[in-house]
N, C-alpha and C positions, 0 to 999 in steps of 0.2 A: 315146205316150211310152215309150222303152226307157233303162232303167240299166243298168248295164256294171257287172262286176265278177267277183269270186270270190265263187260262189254258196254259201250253207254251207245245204245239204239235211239238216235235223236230222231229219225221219222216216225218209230214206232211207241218214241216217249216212255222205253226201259230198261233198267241195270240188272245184267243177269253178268251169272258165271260163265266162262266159255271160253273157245278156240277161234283163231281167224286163222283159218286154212290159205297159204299164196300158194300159187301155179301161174308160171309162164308170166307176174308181176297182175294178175289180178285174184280176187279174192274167191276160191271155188266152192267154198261151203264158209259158214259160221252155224259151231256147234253151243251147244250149250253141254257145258262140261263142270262138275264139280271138283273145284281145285285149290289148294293153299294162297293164290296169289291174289296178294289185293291190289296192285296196279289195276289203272283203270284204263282203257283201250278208248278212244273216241277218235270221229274221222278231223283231220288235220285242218288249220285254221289255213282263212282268204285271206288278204287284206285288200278289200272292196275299190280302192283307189288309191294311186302310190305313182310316185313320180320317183321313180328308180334313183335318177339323177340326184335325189337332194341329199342320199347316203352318201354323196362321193363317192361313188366307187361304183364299177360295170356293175352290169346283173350279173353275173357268175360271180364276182367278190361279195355281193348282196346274199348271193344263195347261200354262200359258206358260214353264213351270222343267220339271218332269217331260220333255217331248219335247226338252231340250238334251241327256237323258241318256238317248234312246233308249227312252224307256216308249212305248206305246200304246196301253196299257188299265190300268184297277185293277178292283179287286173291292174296293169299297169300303162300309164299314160306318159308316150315318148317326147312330150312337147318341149320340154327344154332342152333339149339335145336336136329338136327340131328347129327350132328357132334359131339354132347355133348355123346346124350346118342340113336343114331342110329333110327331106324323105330319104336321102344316103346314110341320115345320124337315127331316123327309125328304123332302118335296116341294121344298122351296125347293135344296137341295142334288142333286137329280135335274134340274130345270128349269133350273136354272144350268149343270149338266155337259152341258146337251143344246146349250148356243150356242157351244160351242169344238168341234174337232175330237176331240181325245182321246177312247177309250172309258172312260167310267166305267160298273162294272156296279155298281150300288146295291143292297143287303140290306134287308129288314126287322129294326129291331134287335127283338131277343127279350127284351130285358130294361132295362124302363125302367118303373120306378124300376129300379135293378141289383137292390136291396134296397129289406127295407121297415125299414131301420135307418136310412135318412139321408134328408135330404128334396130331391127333385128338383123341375122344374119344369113336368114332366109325365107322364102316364102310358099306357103303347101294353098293350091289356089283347089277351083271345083273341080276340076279335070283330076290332079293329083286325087284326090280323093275319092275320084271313079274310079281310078286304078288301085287304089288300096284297098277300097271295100271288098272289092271282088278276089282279089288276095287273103287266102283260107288261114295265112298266118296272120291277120288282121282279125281280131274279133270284134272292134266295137268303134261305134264313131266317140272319141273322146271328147271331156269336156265343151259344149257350147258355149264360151264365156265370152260372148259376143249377144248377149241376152236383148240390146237393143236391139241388138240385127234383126234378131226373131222379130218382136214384139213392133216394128215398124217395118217387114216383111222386105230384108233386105235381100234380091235377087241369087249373090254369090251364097247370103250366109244358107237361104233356104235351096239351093240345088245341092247343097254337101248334106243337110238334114234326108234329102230326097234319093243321095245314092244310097243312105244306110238302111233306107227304108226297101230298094229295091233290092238290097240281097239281105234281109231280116234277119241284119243285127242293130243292137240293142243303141239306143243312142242318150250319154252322160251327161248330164247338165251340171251349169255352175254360174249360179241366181240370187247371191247374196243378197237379202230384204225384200228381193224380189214379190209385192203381192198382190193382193186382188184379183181384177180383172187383168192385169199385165201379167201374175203368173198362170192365168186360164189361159190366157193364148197362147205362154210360153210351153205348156205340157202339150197341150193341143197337135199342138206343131209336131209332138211325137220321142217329146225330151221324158226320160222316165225316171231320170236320178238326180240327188241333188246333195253335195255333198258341204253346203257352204250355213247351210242353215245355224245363224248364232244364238237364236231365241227357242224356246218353248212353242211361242205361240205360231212366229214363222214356218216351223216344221211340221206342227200339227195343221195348218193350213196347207201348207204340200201334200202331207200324209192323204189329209181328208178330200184331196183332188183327184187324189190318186197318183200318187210321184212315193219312185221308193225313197225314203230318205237317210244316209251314211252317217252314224256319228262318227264325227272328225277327233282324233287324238295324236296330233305328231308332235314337233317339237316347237313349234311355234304358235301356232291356234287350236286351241284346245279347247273345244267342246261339249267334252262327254258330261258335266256335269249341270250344263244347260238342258242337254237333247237324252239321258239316260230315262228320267223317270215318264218317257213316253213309250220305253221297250214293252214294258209287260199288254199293253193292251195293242200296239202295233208291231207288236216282235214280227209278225210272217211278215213285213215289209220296210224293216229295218236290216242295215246290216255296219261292221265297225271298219274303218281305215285308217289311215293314218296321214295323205296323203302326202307328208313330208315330215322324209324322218334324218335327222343328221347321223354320225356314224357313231358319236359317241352314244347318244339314247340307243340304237339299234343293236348296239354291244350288249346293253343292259336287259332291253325284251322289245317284245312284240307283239300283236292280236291277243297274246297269252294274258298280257297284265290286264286292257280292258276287262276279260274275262273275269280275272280277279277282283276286277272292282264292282262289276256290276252283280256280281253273287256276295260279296262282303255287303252288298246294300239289301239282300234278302230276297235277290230275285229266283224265279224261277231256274233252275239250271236247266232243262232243256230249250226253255224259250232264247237262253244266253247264247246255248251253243249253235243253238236253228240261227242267231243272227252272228254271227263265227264262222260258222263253218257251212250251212246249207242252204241259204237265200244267195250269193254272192253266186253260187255253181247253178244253181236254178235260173240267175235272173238273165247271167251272161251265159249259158249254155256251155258253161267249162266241162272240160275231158277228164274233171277231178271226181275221186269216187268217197262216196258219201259212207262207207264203211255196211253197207248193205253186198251179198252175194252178187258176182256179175261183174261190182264193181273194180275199177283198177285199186291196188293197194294199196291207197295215200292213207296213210293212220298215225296216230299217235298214242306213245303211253304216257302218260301223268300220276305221281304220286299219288297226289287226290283235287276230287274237284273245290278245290276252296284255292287254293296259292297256284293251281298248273305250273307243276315245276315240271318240266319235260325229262322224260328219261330217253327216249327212242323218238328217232322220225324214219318214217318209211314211206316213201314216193317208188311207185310203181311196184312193191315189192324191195325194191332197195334199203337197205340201213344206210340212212345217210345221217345220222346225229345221233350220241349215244351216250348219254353221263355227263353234257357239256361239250363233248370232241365230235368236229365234224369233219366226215368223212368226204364232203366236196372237197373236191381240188380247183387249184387255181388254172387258168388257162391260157394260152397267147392271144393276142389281139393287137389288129394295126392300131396305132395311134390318130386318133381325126384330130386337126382344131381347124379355130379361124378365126385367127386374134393378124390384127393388121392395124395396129394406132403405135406412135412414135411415143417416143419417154418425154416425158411433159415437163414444164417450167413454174417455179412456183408464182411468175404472176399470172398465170392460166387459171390461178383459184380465186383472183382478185375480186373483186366486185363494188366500182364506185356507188355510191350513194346516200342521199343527203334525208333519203325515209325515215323520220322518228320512229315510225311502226310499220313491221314486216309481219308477213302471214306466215304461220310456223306449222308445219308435222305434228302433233302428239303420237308419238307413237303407243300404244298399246299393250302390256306384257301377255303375251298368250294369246293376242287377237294378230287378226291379219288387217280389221279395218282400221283406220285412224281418223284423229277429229282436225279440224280445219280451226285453228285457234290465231289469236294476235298477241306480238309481243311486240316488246321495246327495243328497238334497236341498238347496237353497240356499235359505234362507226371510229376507227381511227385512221390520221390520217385520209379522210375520205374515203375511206374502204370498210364494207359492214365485216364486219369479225363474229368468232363465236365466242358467249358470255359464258363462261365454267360457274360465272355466281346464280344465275337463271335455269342453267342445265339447258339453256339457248342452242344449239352447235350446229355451225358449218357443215351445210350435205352437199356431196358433188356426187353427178353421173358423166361418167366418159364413157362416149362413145367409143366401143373396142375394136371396130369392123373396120372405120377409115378415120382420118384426123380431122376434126372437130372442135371447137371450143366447148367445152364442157359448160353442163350444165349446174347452176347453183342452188340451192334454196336451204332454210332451216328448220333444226329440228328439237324437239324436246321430247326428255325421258331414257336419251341412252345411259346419260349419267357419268359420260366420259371424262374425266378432271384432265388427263395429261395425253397426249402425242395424239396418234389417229389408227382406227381399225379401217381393212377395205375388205373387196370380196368381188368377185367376176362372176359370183352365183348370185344374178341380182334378174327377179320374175318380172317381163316374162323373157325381155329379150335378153338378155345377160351382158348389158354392160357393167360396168365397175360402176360401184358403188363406194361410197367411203364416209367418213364423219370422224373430224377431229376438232382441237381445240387451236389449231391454227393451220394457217394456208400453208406453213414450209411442213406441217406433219402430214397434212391430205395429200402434198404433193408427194412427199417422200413413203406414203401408203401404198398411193397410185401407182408409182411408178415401180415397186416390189413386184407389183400383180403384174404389170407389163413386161417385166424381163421374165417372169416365170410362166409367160402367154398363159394366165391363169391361176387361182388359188384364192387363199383367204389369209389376211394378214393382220399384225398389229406390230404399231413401230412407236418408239417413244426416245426420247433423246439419246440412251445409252442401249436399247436391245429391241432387237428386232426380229420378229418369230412369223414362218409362211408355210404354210400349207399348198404346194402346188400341185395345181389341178390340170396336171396338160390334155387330159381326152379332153376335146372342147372345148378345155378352159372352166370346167365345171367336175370334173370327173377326176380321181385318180388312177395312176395306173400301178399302184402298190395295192395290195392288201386290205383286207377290211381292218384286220388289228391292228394294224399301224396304222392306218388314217384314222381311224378311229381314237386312239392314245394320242396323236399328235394330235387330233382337231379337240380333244379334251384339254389339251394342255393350253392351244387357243383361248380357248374359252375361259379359261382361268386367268390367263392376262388378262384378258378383256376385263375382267368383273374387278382384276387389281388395278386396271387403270382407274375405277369409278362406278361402269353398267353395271347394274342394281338388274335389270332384263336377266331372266332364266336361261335365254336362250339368244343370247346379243346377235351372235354373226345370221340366225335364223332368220331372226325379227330383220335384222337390214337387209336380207335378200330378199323381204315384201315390200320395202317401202319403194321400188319404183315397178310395181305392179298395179298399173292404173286401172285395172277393172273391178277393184273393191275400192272403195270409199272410204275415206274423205277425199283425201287430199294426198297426193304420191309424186314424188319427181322420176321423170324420163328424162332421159339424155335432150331431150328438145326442150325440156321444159317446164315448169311448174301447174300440175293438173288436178283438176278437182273431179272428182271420180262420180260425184252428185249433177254435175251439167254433166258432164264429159265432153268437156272444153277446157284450152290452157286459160291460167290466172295468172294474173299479176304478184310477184312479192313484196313490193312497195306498196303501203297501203296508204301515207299521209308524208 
């Protein structure tokens, strides 16, 4: 089989006319041919780090959306599916990406429990991670986001650093603000990536240490417009991801749009596509071919390079996307979960006290970090309530593993005026999550997510709309275009109830992810991400 096109040679930095000859799904000659066709040929996009889990949906329902926009590989990180249900939920998500075309290159996650402030549903200790590394379908030790551990050389955290090093793969970090002399020790140690970087300055300090650095673009913390104008002079050690992408965005595109934005700002187009498509294969020693002779036939065509609107994807030689239609199929798969908490009462959201001022969330639109602020209390009846006139509101985490009294705290900036949103996709350990404008609507949230062992919801006096998530309790086991249109339509109440947030359910699945900063609730408790120690919500 030979494809016709403008060939875009990103090692050798040029656009010529030509043929890509396939044999047996690799590529046996590229000719240089003069011909009418002005499609343009280039080899197919990474997405440098991706948490499978946060599309909703398996990797095989991922792969059937991802190759309409031109991916052909992730380096993807199992950790929330880890968390759920340990090394059997990395398996189950390795086994599933192996019956579609798409490459998926799967990590050992390095940190499950993230912490031992909140309670998960499983735990990958240094042993487990002897065993994974050495395991040829394990490419990478994932994320570090246990950065103190390094940097006060904590025994467990540094022997999982030390199996990745003795079968030489590559090991990801995740160091937000992390600098100075605490991020020297932290590379030191053998950490090479870093995908959390919010600043300019932070990332050109990684850069300049020698750490590759990810600009981040998914649907929740977004990046690129901080970390882009450092491509043209560190492109060979840049690359783009998206690390969490919901299903609606993932409908829309992916790696492709970065692309677009970063040549609509005047960059170089080989230097865009060197951090796209060929640092990511280089860093992590992917099986993905770079559009050179020899190479397996992961390619794409594109109209032109300014918009990458994907006509064709080909993995191995395959046509698996063609015009928008893809030609992955869907596939069977056992169902995991481990949801084990009872349906809750609504004085379970109560909270006595006589505090004129509580310490509140700011949550952030587009960030993952938040600020640590003080407000005024609303106490009625001896119970603190959420203020709709402040944008104040009521946060609960329950615990989903075993029954617990749930944990309280408040929050500002969702913007919620009526009923309550929840979600069981809450980083790192996946309890429920929720924030309404009263205890009978958190409770009546909660308790949606608990009969559906999973999903994302919003309820308000008169209707009530869920997205259930039974893989895990984080996952669908529908389709990408149908979780996809229904987690959009989600999102849409949401923004009718009040949230002003781009990305409402996205943002709430960070706020009890207590290894970014400020301030985060776990199911135990109210934590400040800056000590890393719980705080108090009564202030006076």
């Amino acid at each position: 089989m030979n494809v016709k096109g403008n060939i875009v040679d990103i090692l050798n930095k040029r656009i010529f006319k030509g043929e890509v000859c396939i044999e047996n799904g690799q590529i046996s000659a590229i000719r240089e041919v003069n011909h009418g066709v002005e499609n343009y040929i280039l080899p197919g996009f990474v997405d440098a780090h991706i948490h499978i889990e946060s599309s909703m949906v398996v990797p095989s329902e991922f792969a059937k959306i991802a190759v309409l926009h031109g991916t052909v590989a992730t380096v993807s990180d199992p950790h929330e599916i880890a968390n759920v249900l340990g090394v059997k939920g990395v398996y189950f998500m390795i086994e599933n990406g192996k019956k579609v075309p798409l490459k998926f290159n799967f990590g050992a996650p390095s940190c499950v429990p993230a912490t031992s402030f909140e309670s998960a549903g499983a735990e990958i200790n240094a042993d487990d991670i002897k065993l994974m590394m050495e395991n040829p379908d394990i490419n990478y030790l994932a994320e570090m986001m246990n950065y103190p551990g390094v940097v006060f050389d904590d025994e467990e955290v540094l022997q999982k650093i030390e199996h990745a090093k003795n079968n030489n793969k590559p090991i990801d970090g995740h160091a937000p603000g992390l600098r100075g002399k605490d991020v020297t020790k932290y590379i030191t140690a053998g950490i090479s990536t870093d995908h959390e970087c919010f600043t300019y300055e932070e990332a050109q300090e990684k850069l300049q240490k020698g750490m590759k650095i990810l600009i981040r673009e998914g649907s929740a913390a977004k990046n690129f417009e901080a970390l882009i104008d450092l491509l043209p002079v560190h492109f060979e050690n840049m690359m783009f991801c998206s690390d969490d992408k919901h299903p609606d965005d993932l409908l829309i595109g992916h790696i492709n749009q970065l692309c677009e934005r970063a040549v609509a700002k005047g960059m170089d187009i080989f230097k865009v596509l060197q951090v796209a498509c060929v640092n990511p294969v280089n860093h992590y020693n992917l099986e993905v071919g770079l559009l050179q002779q020899g190479d397996a036939a992961d390619f794409i065509l594109v109209d032109n390079l300014k918009e990458f609107n994907v006509l064709e994807t080909y993995i191995n030689g395959e046509l698996v996307a063609k015009n928008g239609k893809s030609f992955v199929k869907s596939v069977p798969f056992e169902v995991l979960n481990n949801f084990n908490t009872d349906i809750k009462k609504v004085t379970d959201f109560r909270l006595a006290s006589s505090s004129k001022k509580i310490r509140v969330i700011e949550a952030l639109d587009g960030e993952l970090v938040t600020n640590n602020i003080e407000a005024d209390s609303l106490i009625i009846d001896g119970n603190l309530m959420s203020n709709t006139a402040t944008d104040v509101l009521k946060m609960t985490v329950v615990n989903r593993y075993k029954n617990e009294t749930p944990s309280i705290a408040f929050i500002k900036n969702f913007g919620i005026k009526e009923g309550a949103i929840a979600s069981s996709v809450g980083h790192d350990s996946h309890n429920i999550i929720a924030i309404g404008v009263s205890d009978e609507a958190i409770c009546k949230a909660v308790n949606l997510i608990i009969e559906n062992k999973g999903g994302v919801c919003a309820v308000t006096k008169t209707t009530e709309k869920v997205v259930a998530l039974p893989v895990a309790g984080i996952m669908s086991d529908q389709p990408a275009e149908i979780i996809g249109n229904a987690y959009a339509a989600l999102d849409a109440m949401a923004k009718e109830m009040g949230s002003t947030l781009r990305a409402p359910y996205m943002s709430l699945s960070f706020m009890a992810l207590l290894v970014i900063p400020s301030l985060k609730l776990s199911d135990k408790g109210l934590f400040d991400g800056n000590t890393f120690k719980f705080t108090s919500l009564e202030i006076e």
